[in-house]
C-alpha positions, 0 to 999 in steps of 0.5 A, a space after each residue: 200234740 194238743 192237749 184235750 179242752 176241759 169238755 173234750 173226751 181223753 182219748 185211750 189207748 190200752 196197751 195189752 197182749 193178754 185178752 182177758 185183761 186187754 177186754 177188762 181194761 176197755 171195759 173199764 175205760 169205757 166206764 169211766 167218766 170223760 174218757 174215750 176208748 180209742 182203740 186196742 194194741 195188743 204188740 208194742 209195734 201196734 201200739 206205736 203204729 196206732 200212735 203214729 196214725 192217730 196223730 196224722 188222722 185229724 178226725 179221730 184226734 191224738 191219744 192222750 193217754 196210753 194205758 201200757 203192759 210193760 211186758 209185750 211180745 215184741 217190745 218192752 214196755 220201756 222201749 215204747 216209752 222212750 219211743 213215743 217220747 223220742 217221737 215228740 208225743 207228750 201222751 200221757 202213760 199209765 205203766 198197768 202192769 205185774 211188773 214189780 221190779 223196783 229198777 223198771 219202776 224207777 225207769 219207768 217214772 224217770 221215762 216219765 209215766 203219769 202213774 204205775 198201777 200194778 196188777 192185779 187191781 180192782 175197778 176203784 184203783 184203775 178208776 182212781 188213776 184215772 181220775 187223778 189223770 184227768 184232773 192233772 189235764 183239766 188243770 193243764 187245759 186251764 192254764 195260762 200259757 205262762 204259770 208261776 210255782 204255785 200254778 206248777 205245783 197245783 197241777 202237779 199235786 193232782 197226779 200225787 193225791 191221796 188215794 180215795 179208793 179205801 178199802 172198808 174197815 177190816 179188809 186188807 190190800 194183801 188178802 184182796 190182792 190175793 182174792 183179786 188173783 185167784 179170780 183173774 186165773 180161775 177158768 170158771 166162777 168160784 164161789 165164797 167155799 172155793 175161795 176159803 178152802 183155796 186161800 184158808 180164810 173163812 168162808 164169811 171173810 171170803 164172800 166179803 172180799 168177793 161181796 167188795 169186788 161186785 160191787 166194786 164193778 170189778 167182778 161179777 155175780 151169778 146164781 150158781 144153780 144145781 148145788 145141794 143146800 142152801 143157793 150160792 153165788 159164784 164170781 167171775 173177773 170182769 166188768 159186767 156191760 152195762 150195754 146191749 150184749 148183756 153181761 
């Protein structure tokens, strides 16, 4: 498979079964800078078949890069790596998954995933994976056909670079994490005083957290009308679309 040209678009694939996620994860591919997204599998035996006509469909072009759930219905996560890998592609994966075990993460990588993102995570975090990603193409597509060790570890570096992503000073992964959860599992929006009394913090800390996920792009914010007092402000999981169709 043909690596893309430095101006070319990577081409996506998000691997999902979950809805929710698979649309959150779209939306975030479609935000992010140099990236297409070609298309949506929600089974292991999708996903293969989408592989397997991408790359005999010379108009649309190869996946470069598979965004993978590795627990599916139908295929582990790990089998469909050895899969694709058994059937010559070179893809790029990014393991995006709640899997925390460390023996599948170690297959994982020994299978050779580019990246391990584990659920659930912000906009920035997803954004950064991919951006490391991109790097790691654009330095490929520059290279001679032939390179020497330093040209090799240059490339190399750009899928191990320091995150970017930091959180504002005095906010914690853990708690953010925890934020991040309860939002994703919520059937409606919450509010800062839902979210105190749900996890035990203070209903300041809780909006600063919620406050970070908006603007992040990785939640949205909506005026809760109808409520005594002073108005609030609820939040939803999910990328607002910056597109026709509204939020």
């Amino acid at each position: 498979m043909s690596e893309p040209s430095v101006s070319e678009s990577i081409r996506v694939l998000v691997v999902e079964d979950e809805s929710i996620a698979a649309d959150a994860h779209a939306e975030y591919v479609r935000r992010a800078d140099g990236f297409e997204l070609a298309a949506v599998a929600t089974t292991g035996a999708e996903a293969l078949k989408v592989m397997a006509e991408s790359a005999r469909d010379s108009d649309t072009g190869a996946i470069h890069l598979m965004l993978l759930d590795m627990n599916l219905p139908d295929i582990h996560g790990l089998d469909i790596i050895h899969r694709v890998r058994g059937a010559g592609f070179s893809t790029g994966i990014i393991a995006v998954t709640a899997v925390r075990e460390l023996p599948i993460v170690q297959r994982a990588v020994a299978a050779g995933v580019a990246q391990y993102l584990i659920k659930p995570f912000t906009f920035s975090s997803f954004s950064e994976k991919l951006s490391q990603f991109k790097e790691f193409h654009e330095s490929m597509a520059r290279q001679p056909s032939t390179i020497n060790q330093s040209e090799v570890d240059k490339t190399l570096a750009a899928l191990r670079s320091p995150g970017t992503a930091n959180l504002p000073k005095g906010m914690s992964e853990a708690t953010l994490a925890a934020v991040v959860d309860l939002l994703q599992t919520a059937h409606a929006g919450v509010s800062a005083t839902e979210v105190m009394d749900e996890l035990g913090m203070s209903r300041v800390t809780a909006r600063r957290y919620l406050e970070h996920l908006a603007t992040d792009g990785s939640a949205v914010r909506t005026p809760r009308y109808g409520t005594p007092g002073r108005p609030e402000y609820e939040y939803r999981w999910g990328a607002r679309k910056n597109r026709t169709g509204g939020t």
